[in-house]
N, C-alpha and C positions, 0 to 999 in steps of 0.2 A: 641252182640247187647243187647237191651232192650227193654219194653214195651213201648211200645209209645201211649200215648193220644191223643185226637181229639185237635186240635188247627194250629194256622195259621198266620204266621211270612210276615209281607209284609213293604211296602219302610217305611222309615223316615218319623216320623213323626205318624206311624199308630202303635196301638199297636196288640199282638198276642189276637187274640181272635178265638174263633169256627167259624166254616165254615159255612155261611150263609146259603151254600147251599145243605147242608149236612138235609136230612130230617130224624125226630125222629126215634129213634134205629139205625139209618146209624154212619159209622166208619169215623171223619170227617178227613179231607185234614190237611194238616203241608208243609206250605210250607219253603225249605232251600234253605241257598245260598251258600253252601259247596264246589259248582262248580265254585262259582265267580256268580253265576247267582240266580235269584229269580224261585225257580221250584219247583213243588210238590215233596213230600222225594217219594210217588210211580213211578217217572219219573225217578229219578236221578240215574244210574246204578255203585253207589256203594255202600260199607255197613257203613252204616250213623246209626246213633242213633237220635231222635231228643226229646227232654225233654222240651216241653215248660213250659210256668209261670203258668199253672196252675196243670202239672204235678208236678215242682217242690213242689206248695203248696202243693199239696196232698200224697207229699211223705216225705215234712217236711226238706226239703234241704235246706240246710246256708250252709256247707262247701262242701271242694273240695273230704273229709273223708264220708260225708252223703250220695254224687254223689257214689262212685266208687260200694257203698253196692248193687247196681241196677243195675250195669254194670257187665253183668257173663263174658266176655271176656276182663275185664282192671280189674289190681289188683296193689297196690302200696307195699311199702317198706317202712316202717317212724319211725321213732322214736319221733314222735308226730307233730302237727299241724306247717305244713309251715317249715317241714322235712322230706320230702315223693319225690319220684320220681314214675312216673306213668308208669303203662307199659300194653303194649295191646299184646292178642294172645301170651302170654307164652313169647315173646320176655324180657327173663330179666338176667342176672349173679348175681345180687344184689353187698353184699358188701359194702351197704352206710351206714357209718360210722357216718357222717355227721364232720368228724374233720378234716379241714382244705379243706373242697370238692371244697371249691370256686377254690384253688389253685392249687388241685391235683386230682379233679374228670372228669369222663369224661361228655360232655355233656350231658343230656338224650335223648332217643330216640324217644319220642311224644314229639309234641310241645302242647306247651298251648298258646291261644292265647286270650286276650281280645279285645272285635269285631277285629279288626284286625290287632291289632299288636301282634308280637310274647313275649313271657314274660318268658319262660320256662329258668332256672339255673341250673346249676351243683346242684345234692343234694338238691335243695331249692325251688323246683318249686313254683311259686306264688299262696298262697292259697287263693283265691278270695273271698270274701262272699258273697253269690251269690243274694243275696236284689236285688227287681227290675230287674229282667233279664228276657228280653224277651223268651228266649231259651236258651238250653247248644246243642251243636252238636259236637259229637263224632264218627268222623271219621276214620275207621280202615282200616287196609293195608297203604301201601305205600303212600306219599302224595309229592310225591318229583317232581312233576311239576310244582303244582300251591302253593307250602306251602316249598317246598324246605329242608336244613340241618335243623335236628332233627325236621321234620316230617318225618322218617325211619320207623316209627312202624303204626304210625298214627297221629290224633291231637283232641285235645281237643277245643271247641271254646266256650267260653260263650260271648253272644250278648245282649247286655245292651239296654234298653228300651231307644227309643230315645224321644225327644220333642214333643208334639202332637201341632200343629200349631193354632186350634179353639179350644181346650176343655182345661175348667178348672178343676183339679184333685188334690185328695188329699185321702190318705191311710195310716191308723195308725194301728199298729199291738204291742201289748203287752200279753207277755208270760215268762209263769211258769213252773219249773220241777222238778221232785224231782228223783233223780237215789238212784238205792240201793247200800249200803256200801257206799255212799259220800255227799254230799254235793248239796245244793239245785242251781236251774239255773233261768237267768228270762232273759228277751230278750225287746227289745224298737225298733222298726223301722220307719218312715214315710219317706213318698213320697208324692212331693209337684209338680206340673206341672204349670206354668204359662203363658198364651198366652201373649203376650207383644202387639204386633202389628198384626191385623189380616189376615192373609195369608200369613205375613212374616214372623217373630220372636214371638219363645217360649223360654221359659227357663224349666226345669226341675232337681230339686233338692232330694236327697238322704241323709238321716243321719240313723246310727245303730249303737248300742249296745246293746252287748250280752257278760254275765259272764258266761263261764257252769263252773259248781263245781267240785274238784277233785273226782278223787276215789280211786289215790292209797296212798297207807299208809307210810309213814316212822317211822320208826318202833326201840323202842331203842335196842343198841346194843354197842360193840367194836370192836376196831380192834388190832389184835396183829400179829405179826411177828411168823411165821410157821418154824417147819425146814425142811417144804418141800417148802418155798420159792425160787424162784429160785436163787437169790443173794445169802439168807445164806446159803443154802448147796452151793453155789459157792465160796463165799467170806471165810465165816465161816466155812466152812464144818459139817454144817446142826443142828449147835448148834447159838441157840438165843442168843443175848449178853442179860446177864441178868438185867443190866437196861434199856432196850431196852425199849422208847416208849410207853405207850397202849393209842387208841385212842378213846374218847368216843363222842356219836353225841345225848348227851342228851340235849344240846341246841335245835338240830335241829326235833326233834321228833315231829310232826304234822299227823294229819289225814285228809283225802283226800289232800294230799299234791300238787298237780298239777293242778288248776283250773285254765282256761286260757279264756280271756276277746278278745273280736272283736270289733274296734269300729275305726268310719270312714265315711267318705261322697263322696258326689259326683255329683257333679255340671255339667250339659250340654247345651248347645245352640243351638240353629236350626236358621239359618234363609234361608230363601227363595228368592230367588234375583228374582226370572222368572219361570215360568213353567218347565224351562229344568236345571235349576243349584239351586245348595243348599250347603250351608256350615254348620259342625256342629264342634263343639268345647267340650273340657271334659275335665273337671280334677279331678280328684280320689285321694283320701288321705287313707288309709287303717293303723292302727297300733295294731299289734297281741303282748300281752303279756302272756305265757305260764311260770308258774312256774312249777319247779319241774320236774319229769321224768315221762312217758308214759309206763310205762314198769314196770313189777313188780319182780323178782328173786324167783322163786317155791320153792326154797329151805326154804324161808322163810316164807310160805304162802300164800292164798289167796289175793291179790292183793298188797302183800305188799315188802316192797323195803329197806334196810340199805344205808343210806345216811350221809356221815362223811362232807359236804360242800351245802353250795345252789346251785340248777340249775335250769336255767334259760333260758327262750329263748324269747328275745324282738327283732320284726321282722316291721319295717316300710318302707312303698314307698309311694311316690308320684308318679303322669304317668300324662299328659299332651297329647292328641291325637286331631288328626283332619283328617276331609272327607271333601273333596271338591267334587260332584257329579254332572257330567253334560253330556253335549251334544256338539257332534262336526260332522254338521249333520247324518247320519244317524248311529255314531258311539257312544256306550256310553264310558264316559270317568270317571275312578275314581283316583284321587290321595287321600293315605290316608298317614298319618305320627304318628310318638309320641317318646316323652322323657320320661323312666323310669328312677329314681331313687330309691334305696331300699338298707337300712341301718340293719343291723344285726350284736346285740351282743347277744353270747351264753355263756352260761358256765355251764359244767356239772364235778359233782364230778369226779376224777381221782385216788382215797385212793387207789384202787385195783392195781394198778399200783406197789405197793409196792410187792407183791408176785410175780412179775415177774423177768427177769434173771441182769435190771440194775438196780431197787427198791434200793437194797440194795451201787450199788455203788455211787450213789447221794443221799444217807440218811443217811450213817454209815460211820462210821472212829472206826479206833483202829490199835493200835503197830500190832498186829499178821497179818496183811494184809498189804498186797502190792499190791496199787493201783495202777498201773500201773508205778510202781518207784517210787511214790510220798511219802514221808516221812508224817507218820502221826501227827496232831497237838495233839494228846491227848494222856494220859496213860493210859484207858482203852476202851478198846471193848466197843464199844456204837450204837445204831441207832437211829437217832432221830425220830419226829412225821411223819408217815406216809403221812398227809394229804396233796392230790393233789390236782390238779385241769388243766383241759385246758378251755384258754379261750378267745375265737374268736370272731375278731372283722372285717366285712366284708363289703364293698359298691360296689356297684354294678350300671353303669348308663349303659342302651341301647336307641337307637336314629336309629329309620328306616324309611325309607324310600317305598312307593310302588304308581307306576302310570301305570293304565294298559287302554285298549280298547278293548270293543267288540261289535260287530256284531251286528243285531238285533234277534231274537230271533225267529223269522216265518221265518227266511231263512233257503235253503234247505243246506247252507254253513255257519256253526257257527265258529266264532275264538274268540278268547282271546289271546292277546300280552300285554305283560307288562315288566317294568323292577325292579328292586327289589336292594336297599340298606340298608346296617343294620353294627352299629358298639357298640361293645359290651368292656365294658373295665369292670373287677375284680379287685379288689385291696382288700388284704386280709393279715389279720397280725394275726398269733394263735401263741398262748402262752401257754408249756405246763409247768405247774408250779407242778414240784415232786420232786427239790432238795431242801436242805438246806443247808445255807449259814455257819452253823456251822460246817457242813462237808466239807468245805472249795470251796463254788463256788460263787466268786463276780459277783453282777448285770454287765450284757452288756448292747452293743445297736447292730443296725444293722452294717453289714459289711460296712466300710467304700468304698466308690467309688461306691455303688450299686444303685439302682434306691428306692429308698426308699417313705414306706407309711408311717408308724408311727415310726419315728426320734425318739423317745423316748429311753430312760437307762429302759432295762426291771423291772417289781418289783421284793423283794429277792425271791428266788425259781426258780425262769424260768430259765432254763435249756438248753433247747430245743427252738427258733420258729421260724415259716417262716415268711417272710415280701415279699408278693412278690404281682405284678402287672400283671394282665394277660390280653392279648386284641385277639379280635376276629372279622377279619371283612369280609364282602362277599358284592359281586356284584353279579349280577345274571340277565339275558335275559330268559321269562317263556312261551310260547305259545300252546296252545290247537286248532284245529279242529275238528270240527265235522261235517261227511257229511253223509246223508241221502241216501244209496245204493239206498232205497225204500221209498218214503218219508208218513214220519210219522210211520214208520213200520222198518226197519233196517238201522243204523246208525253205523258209523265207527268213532272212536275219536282216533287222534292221540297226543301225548303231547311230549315237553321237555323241558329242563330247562339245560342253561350254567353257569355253577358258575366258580369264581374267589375267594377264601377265603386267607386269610390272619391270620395265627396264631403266636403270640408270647408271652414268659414266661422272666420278668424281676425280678431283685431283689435279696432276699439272703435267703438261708439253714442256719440256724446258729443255733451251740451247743457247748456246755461245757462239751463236752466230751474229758477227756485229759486236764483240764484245772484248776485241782484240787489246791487251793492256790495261785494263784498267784492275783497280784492286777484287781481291776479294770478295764475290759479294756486291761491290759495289757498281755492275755493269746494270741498266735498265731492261737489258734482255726484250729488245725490241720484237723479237721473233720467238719467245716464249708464250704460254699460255693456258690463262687459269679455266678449267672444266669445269668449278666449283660454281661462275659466274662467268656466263658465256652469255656474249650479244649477238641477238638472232635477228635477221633480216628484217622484223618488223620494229626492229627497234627494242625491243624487252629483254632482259638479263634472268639468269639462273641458270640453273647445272642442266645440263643432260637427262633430261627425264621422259619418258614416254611408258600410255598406259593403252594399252590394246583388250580387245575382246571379240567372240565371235566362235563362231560353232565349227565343226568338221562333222563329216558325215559317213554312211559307211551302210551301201544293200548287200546285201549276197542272198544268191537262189542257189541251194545244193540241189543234186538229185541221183537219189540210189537208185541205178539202173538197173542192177542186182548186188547182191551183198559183197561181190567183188569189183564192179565198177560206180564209180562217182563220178559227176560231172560237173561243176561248178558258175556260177561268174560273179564279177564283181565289178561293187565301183568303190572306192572307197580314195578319201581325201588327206593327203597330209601335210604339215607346214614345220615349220622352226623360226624360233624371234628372231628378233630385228634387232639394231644394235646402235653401237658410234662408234664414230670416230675420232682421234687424240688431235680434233680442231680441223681448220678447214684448209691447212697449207694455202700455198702458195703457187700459183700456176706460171711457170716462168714465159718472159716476153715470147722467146723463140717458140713456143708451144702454137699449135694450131688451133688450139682452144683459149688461148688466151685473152681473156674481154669479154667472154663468151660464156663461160661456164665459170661456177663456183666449188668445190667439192664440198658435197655434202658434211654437217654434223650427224647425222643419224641416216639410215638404212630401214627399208621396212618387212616385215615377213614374207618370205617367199615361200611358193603353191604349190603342189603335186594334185592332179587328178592321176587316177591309175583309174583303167579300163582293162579287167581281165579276164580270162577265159579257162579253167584248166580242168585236170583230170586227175583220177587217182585209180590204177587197176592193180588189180591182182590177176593171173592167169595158172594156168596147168598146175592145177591142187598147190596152190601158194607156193611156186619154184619160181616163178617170175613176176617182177613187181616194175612196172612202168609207171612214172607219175610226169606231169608238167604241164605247161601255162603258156599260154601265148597274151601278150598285153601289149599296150600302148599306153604310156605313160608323159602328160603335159606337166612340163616343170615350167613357171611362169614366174615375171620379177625378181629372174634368179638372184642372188647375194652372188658377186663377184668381188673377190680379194685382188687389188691391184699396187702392182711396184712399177712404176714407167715415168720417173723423175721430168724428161724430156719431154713429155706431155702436162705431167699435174704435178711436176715439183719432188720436194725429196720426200715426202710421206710416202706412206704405204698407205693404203685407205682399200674401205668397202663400200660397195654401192650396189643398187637393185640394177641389175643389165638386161639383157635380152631373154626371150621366151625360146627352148628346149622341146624336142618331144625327140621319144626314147620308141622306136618298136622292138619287139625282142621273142625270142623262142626258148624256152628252156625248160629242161628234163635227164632226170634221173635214171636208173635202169639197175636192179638185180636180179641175177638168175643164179638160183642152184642149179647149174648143168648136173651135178652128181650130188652125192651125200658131202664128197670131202670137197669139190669143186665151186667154189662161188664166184661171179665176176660181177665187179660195180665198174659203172661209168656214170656218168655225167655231166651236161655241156651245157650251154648259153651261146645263142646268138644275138647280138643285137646290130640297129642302126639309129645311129643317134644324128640330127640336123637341128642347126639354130635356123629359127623361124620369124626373127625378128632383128628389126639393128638401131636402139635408140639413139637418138642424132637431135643435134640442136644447133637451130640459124642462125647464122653473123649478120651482120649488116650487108654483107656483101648478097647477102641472099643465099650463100652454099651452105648445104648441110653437110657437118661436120658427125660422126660417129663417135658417142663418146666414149666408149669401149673398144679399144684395139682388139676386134678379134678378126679370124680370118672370112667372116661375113655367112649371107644367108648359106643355107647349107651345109655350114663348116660340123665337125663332128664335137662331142664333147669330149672332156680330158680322162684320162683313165679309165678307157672305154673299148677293147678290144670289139673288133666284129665277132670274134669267135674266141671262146675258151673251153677247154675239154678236159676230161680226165678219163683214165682207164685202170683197174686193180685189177688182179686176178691173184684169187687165196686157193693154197690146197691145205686141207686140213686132216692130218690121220692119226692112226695109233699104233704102237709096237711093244706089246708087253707090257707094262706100268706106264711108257714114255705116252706122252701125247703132243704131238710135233708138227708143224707148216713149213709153206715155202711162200713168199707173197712177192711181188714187181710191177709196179706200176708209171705211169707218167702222166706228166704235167705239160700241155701243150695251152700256149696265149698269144694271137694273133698280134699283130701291130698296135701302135697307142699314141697317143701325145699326153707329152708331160703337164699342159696347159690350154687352156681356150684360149689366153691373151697369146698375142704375136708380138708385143714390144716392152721391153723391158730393161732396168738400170744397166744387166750388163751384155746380156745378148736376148734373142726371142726367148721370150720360157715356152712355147710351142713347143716343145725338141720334139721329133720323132723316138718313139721306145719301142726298139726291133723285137718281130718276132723271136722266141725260145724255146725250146719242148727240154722239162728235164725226166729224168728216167730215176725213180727208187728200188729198192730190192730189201729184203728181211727175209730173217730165217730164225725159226725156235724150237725148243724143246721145254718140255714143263713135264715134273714128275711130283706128285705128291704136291708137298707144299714151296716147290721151289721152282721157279721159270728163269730162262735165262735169252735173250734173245740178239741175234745179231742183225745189224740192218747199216744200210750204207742210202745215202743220200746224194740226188745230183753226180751221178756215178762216171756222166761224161764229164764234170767241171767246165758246165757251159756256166754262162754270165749271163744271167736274167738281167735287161733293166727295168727293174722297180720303177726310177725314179731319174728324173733328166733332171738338171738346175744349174740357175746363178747364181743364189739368193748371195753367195757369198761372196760373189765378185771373182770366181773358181766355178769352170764350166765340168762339173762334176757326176758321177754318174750311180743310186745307186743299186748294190747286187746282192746275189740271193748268195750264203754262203758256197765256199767252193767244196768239192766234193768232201766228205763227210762219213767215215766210216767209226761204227761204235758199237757197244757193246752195254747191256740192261741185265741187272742180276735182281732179282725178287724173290724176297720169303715172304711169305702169307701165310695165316696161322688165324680159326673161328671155331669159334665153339658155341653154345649156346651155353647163357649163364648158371 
């Protein structure tokens, strides 16, 4: 959970503001609709976070990376902006690579929703800019009733400020920053609101831009061929060919090399037909361009990075949504829809790739090797230029569907029934580009006969890529009761949800392995393969397909103790599909599984039970507000994403692994000590132990583990025992000024970057050191004009986020370095 501010979320068309009825130094009301219903968050008996619009301003939140610093129980995994997947209560394996996730990753397990459609991706969760939003609510535990596949862990919802029907409004916001060791930031937002017709039609419009500056360095350097590479003591036997290559990136040498731009609009409508129906309309344009990498290599320094290629991450969507809101007499009725689409090309250096075990046989030739038979074109030992690159190119359209009805809200019998469609289709083409064509490997294209994206003859180098098309679709029947043993006083809610999901993986594995010299096109690509027509172990052919069904379930018993305390519990169940894999690799001899195991084509849905308990208080005339949950939460046939070549080959693959359980403590806390004195905190404990270790017998009779992790008890990834936070606001007046002071910090225990312990290039396990960072703000507001200063991470400590290899670079990454800046706003309302 988090701290939560006084503020107050109600229908279309109104925006969130303070509780009118909240009298001075009282803790004002937030009302959510997390249930499908408009209720106070002290009513609602689960663990909600609510972050209204003017918490956001005073916390300084634009992205989805600003949010998570305030949330002690969600922690992400990223490898920078609009490359993160989000995860609540310790529920995480990690292992996001982000190379080729669209095609080989597993779903996440919180959903992200914007107002109400779902948007959450393999590896790429939508990182929203959070301009104009009425609220963020953060929902934890299970949400597998009314929020269904991948809402397993929880959900995330940000809620967009809708039309205001009678007021004309308008909000400009312009800001500056200056971070240490990088580059300067400045930011442009307005909000424009127009009544068109009165008591019918509004319009309300969104534009921003915001550049933040980089910080990390690229830094000059070379690269040369080792003879502890794995090729050349392979190929060579550990002697360099002496005019082997050296690679130099003095082109590429820049400081604050990774500065990344937001910028985008957003257009909505409101009209009002009658007192009981209303339609609103939106369309959202978003395009995020991130250069460079997030992440810097210790070995070189302070924030700094060796970079032999550009990289890149350009991430755009458009989305298209509609509410239709009405009455069908005493039944309220919502149908709500939307089209997402969302284009992303990446590209990140891959030079490292050269010191691995096949670097050398897609980059070198020479007489004294025998490459697999292949007769060498040269007379001497040679390897050419190192330099790699993978580079992905990804679309993404989803299109859902949800129409539900409920009950009225003063009966002593509440329901909620609805039905729920969503169809999700991937289309993803990665190119790893680490051969050369002088070492004898001609451009391809995709496998003929296959379901093909990008038809294209790859460019020279590519080696390696997938071309494949992945689709995902669910039906689902969802319904909630709620009945009042005692009315107004103990309440019994029962839930569940039927789903129908539909999974399949089309298209082609394709490599130039074994394909050394021969023309164009004309190599048989022994180690390629077709996903369109896959032979399955009992002998039968066809593509990747799988159809699943089966319920989720969901009790809670509330009980108002008195109108200011509530006590809770719950059980409620959550899941996320199942998926494939791009074919079943290859397990090399040296592997201790080899003979022994097969890697899976397919993956099956992994479980959460959550078992909860919590509270909800108010105390001393609404000056103090304690809320929290103690649970224990069973994650079963997790989905584990694995890279450990040395074991199952060069793939990356998924598979269902060990069984998790999660205990945990978490809670919230505001007190108005005074009129002008607020102080928020709150923390999370948890303890996470895997409980199981699936293994399979050789002939020798030993069991073999077929997940490298650190065994029964080990903790899971991105999972601090402890996270905490602390604010303290003063808020006053001085003639017309109205003016604070606020300072706060951010303290996260120890972590691991990963469950797995072995991997291509070193453990992905790393330890991620404890941090505590420290904020501060300061403002004035007079009339129609605020202005605020605030400095972030103010000691420029190094949070690590995120430990890894994936890149063949033992890199690390961090929160930016301290950060001081500057918000200028005019606001301007009138009523029409």
């Amino acid at each position: 959970m988090a701290a939560i501010l006084a503020g107050q979320a109600s229908a279309p068309g109104k925006a969130a503001t303070a509780d009118a009825a909240a009298a001075p130094g009282e803790i004002g009301e937030i009302v959510v609709t997390a249930t499908r219903r408009s209720e106070n968050l002290q009513d609602v008996p689960i663990a909600i976070t609510a972050l209204t619009s003017e918490t956001l301003k005073e916390l300084n939140v634009q992205t989805l990376d600003d949010i998570v610093k305030y949330l002690p129980n969600v922690s992400t995994a990223s490898k920078g902006p609009g490359q993160n997947e989000v995860y609540m209560r310790g529920l995480s394996t990690t292992q996001n690579g982000n190379q080729g996730s669209g095609s080989v990753g597993s779903f996440p397990n919180v959903a992200i929703y914007l107002d109400d459609q779902s948007v959450q991706l393999p590896g790429r969760n939508l990182d929203v800019y959070t301009v104009d939003l009425e609220r963020i609510e953060v929902l934890e535990g299970p949400q597998g009733t009314l929020y269904g596949a991948g809402a397993q862990a929880g959900a995330v919802r940000y809620i967009t400020n809708k039309p205001k029907l009678n007021t004309i409004e308008a909000q400009f916001t312009a800001g500056a920053a200056v971070t240490a060791h990088g580059d300067p930031s400045h930011l442009l937002q307005a909000v424009i609101n127009l009544p068109l017709i009165e008591d019918k039609l509004a319009l309300r419009a969104v534009a921003y831009y915001e550049k933040r500056g980089g910080y990390i360095h690229n830094i000059e350097g070379t690269f040369q061929r080792e003879p502890t590479d794995g090729g050349i003591s392979y190929y060579f036997g550990g002697v360099v060919p002496p005019n082997s290559v050296v690679l130099s990136n003095s082109g590429l040498v820049n400081h604050a090399y990774n500065p990344v731009t937001y910028k985008g609009s957003r257009i909505s409508a409101l009209y009002q037909f009658n007192e009981d129906w209303s339609l609103g309309l939106q369309q959202s344009f978003q395009r995020l361009e991130a250069d460079g990498v997030f992440a810097y290599a210790p070995a070189l320094g302070d924030l700094n990075i060796q970079q032999y290629n550009p990289s890149y991450d350009h991430d755009k969507f458009q989305d298209t949504a509609w509410t239709l809101n009405g009455r069908i007499g005493p039944l309220k009725a919502v149908y709500t829809g939307g089209y997402l689409e969302r284009k992303v090309e990446q590209q990140t250096d891959y030079t490292a790739y050269a010191r691995g075990a096949l670097g050398a046989y897609y980059q070198c030739d020479g007489p004294s090797v025998n490459f697999s038979g292949i007769p060498s074109k040269v007379t001497q030992d040679t390897c050419y230029s190192p330099s790699s690159v993978w580079l992905d190119n990804e679309r993404n359209t989803h299109i859902s569907h949800e129409l539900r009805f409920s009950t009225p809200d003063d009966r002593r019998v509440r329901a909620i029934v609805g039905g729920f469609y969503e169809d999700y289709k991937i289309q993803d083409s990665i190119n790893w580009q680490y051969g050369q064509e002088a070492a004898g490997f001609a451009p391809f294209a995709p496998l003929p006969g296959t379901t093909i994206y990008d038809p294209s003859v790859r460019g020279p180098g590519v080696v390696f890529f997938n071309d494949i098309t992945r689709g995902y679709k669910q039906h689902a029947l969802f319904g909630e009761v709620a009945f009042d043993l005692v009315p107004k006083t103990l309440t019994l809610t029962l839930g569940t949800r039927l789903y129908w999901m539909n999974n399949y993986e089309k298209g082609s594995k394709n490599s130039a392995y074994g394909c050394r010299n021969y023309a164009a096109d004309a190599c048989p690509r022994p180690y390629s393969e077709n996903l369109d027509e896959v032979t399955f172990a009992d002998g039968s052919v066809g593509p990747l397909q799988r159809d699943t069904n089966g319920h989720k379930d969901k009790v809670n018993l509330s009980w108002k103790v008195t109108p200011d305390v509530m006590l809770y519990a719950t059980y409620s169940e959550g899941f996320r599909p199942g998926g494939f894999n791009r074919g079943q690799g290859v397990i090399p001899p040296s592997s201790p599984l080899y003979g022994k195991f097969v890697l899976p084509y397919e993956y099956d849905t992994d479980t959460l039970k959550n078992y909860e308990v919590g509270w909800k208080t108010t105390w001393w005339n609404r000056r103090l507000q304690f809320n929290g949950a103690v649970y224990q939460e069973d994650w079963n046939n997790v989905q584990m994403e694995i890279f450990a070549p040395e074991i199952y080959g060069n793939n990356a693959f998924t598979a269902n692994g060990p069984n998790y359980r999660v205990r945990g403590l978490e809670g919230d806390l505001v007190l108005k000590a005074t009129e002008q004195l607020t102080i928020y905190s709150s923390f999370a404990w948890n303890s996470s132990e895997q409980r199981t270790v699936p293994s399979v017998y050789g002939n020798d009779g030993v069991a073999y583990a077929l997940f490298p992790t650190a065994g029964i008890g080990s903790p899971l990834a991105q999972a601090p025992p402890f996270q905490g936070n602390l604010r303290v606001r003063y808020d006053s007046t001085f003639d017309d000024f109205q003016w604070h002071l606020q300072a706060g910090l951010q303290h996260s225990a120890h972590s691991y970057a990963s469950t797995v312990t072995q991997g291509g290039f070193e453990p992905p396990n790393q330890p991620q050191n404890a941090w505590t960072t420290y904020d501060a703000a300061a403002g004035i507001e007079r009339a129609a004009w605020d202005v605020e200063f605030y400095g972030e991470n103010l000691t420029d400590v190094r949070a690590q986020l995120y430990v890894n290899g994936f890149d063949f670079v033992h890199s690390v990454t961090v929160n930016r370095p301290r950060t001081i800046g500057v918000n200028v706003t005019y606001h301007f309302s009138k009523p029409r």
